[in-house]
N, C-alpha and C positions, 0 to 999 in steps of 0.2 A: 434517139435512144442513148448518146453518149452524156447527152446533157444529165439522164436518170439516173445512167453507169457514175457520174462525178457526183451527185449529189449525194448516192449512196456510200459511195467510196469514202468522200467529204463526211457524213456523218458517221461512219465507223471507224476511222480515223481517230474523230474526237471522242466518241464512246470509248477505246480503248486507252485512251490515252487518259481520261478523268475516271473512270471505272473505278480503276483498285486502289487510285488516292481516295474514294470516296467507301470503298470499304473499308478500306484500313483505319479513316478515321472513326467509321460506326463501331470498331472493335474496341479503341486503344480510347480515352478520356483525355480528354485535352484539356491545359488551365483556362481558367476563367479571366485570364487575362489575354488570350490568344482568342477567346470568341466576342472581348471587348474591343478587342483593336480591328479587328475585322469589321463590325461594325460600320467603320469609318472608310471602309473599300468604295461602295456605291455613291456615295459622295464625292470620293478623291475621282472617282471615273469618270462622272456625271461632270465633274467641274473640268476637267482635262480638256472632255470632248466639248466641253456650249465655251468655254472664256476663249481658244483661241479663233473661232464664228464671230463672237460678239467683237473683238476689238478689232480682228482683220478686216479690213474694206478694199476691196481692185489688188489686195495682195500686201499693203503695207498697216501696220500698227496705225489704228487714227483713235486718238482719246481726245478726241474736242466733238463737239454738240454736233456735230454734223456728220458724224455715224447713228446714221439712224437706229442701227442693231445693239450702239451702246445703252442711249436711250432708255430704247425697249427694253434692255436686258438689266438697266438698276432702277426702272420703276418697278418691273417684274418682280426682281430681288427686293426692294421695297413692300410690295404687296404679297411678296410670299413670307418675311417676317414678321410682318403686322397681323396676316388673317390667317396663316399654317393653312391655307386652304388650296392644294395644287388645282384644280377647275377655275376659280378664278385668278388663280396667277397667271395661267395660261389665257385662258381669256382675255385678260388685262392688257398682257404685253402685246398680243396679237394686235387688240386694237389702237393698243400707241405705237407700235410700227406701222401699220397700216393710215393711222392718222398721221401720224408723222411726217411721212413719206407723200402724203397728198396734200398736207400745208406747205410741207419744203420744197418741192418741185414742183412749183408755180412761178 
């Protein structure tokens, strides 16, 4: 029961706290230069949370061929600016990690 009481607690918290930034902006017109730059939010997130995954390995920075998650992660980048297609980017990189990872470790 306390676990329901924290998750409840936990999401009214965050409801109150995004609510009235989120009316205020429905009222008030914001430039066209503040919903262009935003834009560029999910991206900066997206890259913060997977580059420092991809270059860490046992805890230290490794940029030479034998981080298998670097790899993965600029054929991935590779294959997601050649084909704009996120299913086979993800696909892709899964399976040169996973191949990777069972040619190197023989």
């Amino acid at each position: 029961m306390n676990e329901v009481l924290l998750v409840v607690g936990m999401a009214l918290v965050t409801f109150l706290i995004r609510y009235p930034l989120l009316e205020l902006v429905g009222k008030i017109s914001l430039p066209d230069r503040l919903f262009k730059a935003l834009r560029y939010v999910p991206p900066a997130v997206l890259a913060a949370i997977i580059v420092p995954s991809v270059i860490m390995l046992k805890g230290e920075i490794v940029l030479t061929p034998a981080n298998p998650f670097l790899v993965a992660g600029l054929i991935s980048a590779l294959v997601a600016w050649r084909s704009q297609n996120l299913l086979l980017t993800v696909i892709i990189g899964m399976i040169t990690l996973l191949a990777y990872r069972a040619i190197f470790s023989l």
